[in-house]
N, C-alpha and C positions, 0 to 999 in steps of 0.2 A: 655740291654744285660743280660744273666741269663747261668751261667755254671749249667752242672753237679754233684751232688753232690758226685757222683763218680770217678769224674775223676782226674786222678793224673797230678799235675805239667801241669793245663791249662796256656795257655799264654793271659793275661790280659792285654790290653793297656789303658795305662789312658791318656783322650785328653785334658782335664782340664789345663785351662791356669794359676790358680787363688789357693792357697793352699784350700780353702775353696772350688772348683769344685774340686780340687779332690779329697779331702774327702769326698765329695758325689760320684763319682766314687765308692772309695774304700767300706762305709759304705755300699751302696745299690745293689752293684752285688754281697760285699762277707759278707753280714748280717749273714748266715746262718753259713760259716764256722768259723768268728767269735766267736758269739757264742761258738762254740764247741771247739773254742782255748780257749778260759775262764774259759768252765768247766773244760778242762783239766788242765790247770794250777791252776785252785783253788783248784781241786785233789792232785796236785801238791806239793801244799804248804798246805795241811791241812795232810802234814806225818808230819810234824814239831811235835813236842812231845810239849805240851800246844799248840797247835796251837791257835791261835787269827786269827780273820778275822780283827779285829779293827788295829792291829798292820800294817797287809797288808798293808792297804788304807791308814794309816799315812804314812808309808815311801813311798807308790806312793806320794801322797800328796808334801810330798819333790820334789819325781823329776819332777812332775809336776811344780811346780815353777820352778824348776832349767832350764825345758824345755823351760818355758816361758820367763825366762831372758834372756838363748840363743839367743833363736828367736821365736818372733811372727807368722812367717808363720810357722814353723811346732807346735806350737802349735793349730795355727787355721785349719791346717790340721787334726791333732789331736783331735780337738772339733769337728768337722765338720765327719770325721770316727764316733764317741762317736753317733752325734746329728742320723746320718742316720741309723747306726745298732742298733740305739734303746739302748743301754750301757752307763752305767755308765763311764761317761770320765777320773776318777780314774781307771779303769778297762783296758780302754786302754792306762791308763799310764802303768797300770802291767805287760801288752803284751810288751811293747816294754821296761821294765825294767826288764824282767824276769831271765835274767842273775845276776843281782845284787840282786836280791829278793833270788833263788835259793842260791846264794854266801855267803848270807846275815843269812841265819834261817840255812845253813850249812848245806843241803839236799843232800845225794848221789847224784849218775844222771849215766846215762846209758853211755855207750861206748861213748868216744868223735870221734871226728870228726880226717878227716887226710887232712894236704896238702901241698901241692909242688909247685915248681915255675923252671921250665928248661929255664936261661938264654940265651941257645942258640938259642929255638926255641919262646921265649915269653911268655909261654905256662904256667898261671893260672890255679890247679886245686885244688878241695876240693872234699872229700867223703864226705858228709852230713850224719853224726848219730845221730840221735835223738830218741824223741818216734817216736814207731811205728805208734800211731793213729795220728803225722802227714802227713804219708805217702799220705791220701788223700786231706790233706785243703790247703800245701805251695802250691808256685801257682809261675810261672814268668809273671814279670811284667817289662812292659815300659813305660818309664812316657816320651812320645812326648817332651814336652813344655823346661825340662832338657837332655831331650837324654842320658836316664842313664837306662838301665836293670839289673835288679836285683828278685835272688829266696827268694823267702818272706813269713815270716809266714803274716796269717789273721790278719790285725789290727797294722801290722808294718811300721814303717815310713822305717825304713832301715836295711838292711840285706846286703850276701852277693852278690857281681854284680861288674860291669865294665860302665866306661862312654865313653862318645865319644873321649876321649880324653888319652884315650888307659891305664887309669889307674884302676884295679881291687882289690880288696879288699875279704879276705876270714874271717871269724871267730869259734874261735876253744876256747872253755871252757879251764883254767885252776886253778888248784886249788891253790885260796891266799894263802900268809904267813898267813897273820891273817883276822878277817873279819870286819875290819875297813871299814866307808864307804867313798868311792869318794867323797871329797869334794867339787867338782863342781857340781855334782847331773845331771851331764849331759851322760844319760844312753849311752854304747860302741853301741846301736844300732844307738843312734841317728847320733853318731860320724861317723859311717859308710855311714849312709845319708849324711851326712855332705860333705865327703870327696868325694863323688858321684856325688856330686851337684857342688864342687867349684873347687877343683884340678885340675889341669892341669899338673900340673907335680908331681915328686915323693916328691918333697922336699915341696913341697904347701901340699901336702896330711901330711906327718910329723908332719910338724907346725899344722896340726889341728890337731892332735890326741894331742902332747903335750902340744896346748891352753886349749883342753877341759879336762886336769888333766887326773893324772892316771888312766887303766883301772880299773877294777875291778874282776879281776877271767878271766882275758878275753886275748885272742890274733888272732893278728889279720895280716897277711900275704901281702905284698902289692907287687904289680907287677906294670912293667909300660911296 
């Protein structure tokens, strides 16, 4: 399968039974826009005043462990994204830590996001504000094997989406009291995943956001 490198918010199904299949999925259809999530995020982080590339890759380095104690299948998801786009697997720790990194060197950031939830009619929504030059890389995606969709930057294990099991999930930057780090090292993207893949209800979705410690700069809206 091979998108356009133009096109906005294509829809991506991933058939992959196996975390490692579909990290080959994810690495080899979206190599390219990958990529171009990297460079912008290392644009990103190179406003930092002394910016350090070395400092980057240590505290990925953190959450890579910390990804890895979680769980093993999203990190061999993880390696498997890294092995197929050709990247540094620290690199696509960064993508899916980007919130905590941005949080973390205490980077302005553009217009945040807005969202709501109309208990009468069910009704999950989020305005997505971000940069601009992601307007053409996020992408929706379905992952078959979980039954869980989700709009996703290049290179993320989890984002914002809904499962089959009628539970949605939005996220929206805010700024910390202080820029202490999460000491379970387990980035809000992944938690998002997380909560995509296992919940079934509102109060199973809860317990993993509070198993996996405080966010970080991060909120995040749940619906059922």
């Amino acid at each position: 399968m091979s998108i356009d490198s133009k096109e906005i918010l294509p829809f991506i199904q991933f058939n992959g039974q196996t975390p490692r299949e579909r990290g080959y999925e994810h690495g080899t259809i979206l190599s390219e826009r990958i990529d171009k999530s990297i460079k912008i995020y290392r644009e990103q982080f190179s406003k930092q005043k002394n910016f350090n590339e070395k400092l980057i890759l240590n505290l990925c380095e953190e959450y890579y462990r910390g990804i890895s104690s979680f769980s093993q299948d999203y990190i061999e998801e993880l390696n498997s994204i890294a092995i197929n786009s050709k990247q540094d697997p620290l690199w696509i720790t960064a993508l899916n830590c980007r919130l905590e990194l941005l949080n973390h060197l205490a980077l302005a950031r553009e217009n945040e996001c807005t969202v709501l939830y109309d208990k009468n009619t069910c009704q999950l929504a989020e305005n997505w504000d971000w940069l601009e030059q992601f307007e053409h890389l996020v992408f929706v995606n379905y992952i078959k094997s979980n039954e869980i969709l989700q709009m996703i930057e290049p290179g993320n294990l989890g984002k914002i989406g809904l499962n089959s099991h009628g539970i949605g999930v939005t996220l929206n930057f805010v700024d910390p009291i202080n820029h202490a780090r999460n000491p379970s090292n387990i980035p809000l993207h992944v938690t998002l995943r997380t909560v995509l893949d296992r919940a079934e209800t509102l109060d199973q979705a809860m317990t993993i956001f509070e198993q996996n410690g405080p966010g970080f700069g991060g909120h995040s809206l749940i619906g059922n």
